[in-house]
ZAMARGU-4260 file (C-alpha; in steps of 0.2 Angstrom, whole numbers, plus 5000, padded with zeros to 4 digits):
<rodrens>
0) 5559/5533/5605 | 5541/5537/5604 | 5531/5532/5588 | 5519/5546/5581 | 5503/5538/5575
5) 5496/5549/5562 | 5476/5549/5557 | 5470/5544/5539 | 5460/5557/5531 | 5454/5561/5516
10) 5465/5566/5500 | 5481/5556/5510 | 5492/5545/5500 | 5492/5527/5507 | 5501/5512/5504
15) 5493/5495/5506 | 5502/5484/5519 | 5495/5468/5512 | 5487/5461/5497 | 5469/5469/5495
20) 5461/5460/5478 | 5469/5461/5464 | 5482/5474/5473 | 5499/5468/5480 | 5505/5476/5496
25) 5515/5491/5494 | 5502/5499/5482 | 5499/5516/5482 | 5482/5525/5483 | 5472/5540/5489
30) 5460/5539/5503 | 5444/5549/5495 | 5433/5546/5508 | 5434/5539/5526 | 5423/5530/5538
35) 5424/5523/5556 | 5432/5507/5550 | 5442/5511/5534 | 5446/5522/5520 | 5438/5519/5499
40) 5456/5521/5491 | 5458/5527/5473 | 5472/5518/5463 | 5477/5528/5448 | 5489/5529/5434
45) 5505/5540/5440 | 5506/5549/5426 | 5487/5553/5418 | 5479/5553/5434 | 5466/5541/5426
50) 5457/5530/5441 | 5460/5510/5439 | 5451/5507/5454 | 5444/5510/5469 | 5438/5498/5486
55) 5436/5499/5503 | 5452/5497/5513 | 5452/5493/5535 | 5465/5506/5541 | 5472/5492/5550
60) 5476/5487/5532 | 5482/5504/5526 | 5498/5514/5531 | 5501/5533/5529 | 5514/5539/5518
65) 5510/5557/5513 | 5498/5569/5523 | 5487/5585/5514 | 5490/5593/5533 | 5507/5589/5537
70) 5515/5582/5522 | 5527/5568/5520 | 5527/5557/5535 | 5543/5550/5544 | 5555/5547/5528
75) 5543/5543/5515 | 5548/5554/5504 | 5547/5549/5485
</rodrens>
């Protein structure tokens, strides 16, 4: 089965695959801005929207769970 690879961008949701500061793997965020290496992720409370935090992020570092072009991405679904 082949594996799609799909490209971080900005306004995708991403989930931390391991522990990045004070944030456990698993954590959810939004890329806000890209660059060659990595992503700034914005972590935020679910329900206000209100911003806890934002840092830099490697993509090797980062996996993509929801896509602004294509949606949600193989099962991720909430």
């Amino acid at each position: 089965m082949a594996v799609v690879k799909h490209t971080i961008e900005e306004h995708d949701v991403v989930a931390l695959r391991e522990r990045v500061g004070p944030w456990k793997a698993g954590t959810v965020g939004t890329a806000v801005s890209v660059s060659p290496d990595g992503a700034l992720v914005e972590v935020s409370d679910k329900e206000t929207g209100e911003a806890f935090d934002m840092f830099d992020v490697p993509f090797e570092l980062l996996e993509l769970r929801w896509s602004h072009r294509a949606g949600w991405v193989d099962g991720m679904e909430a």
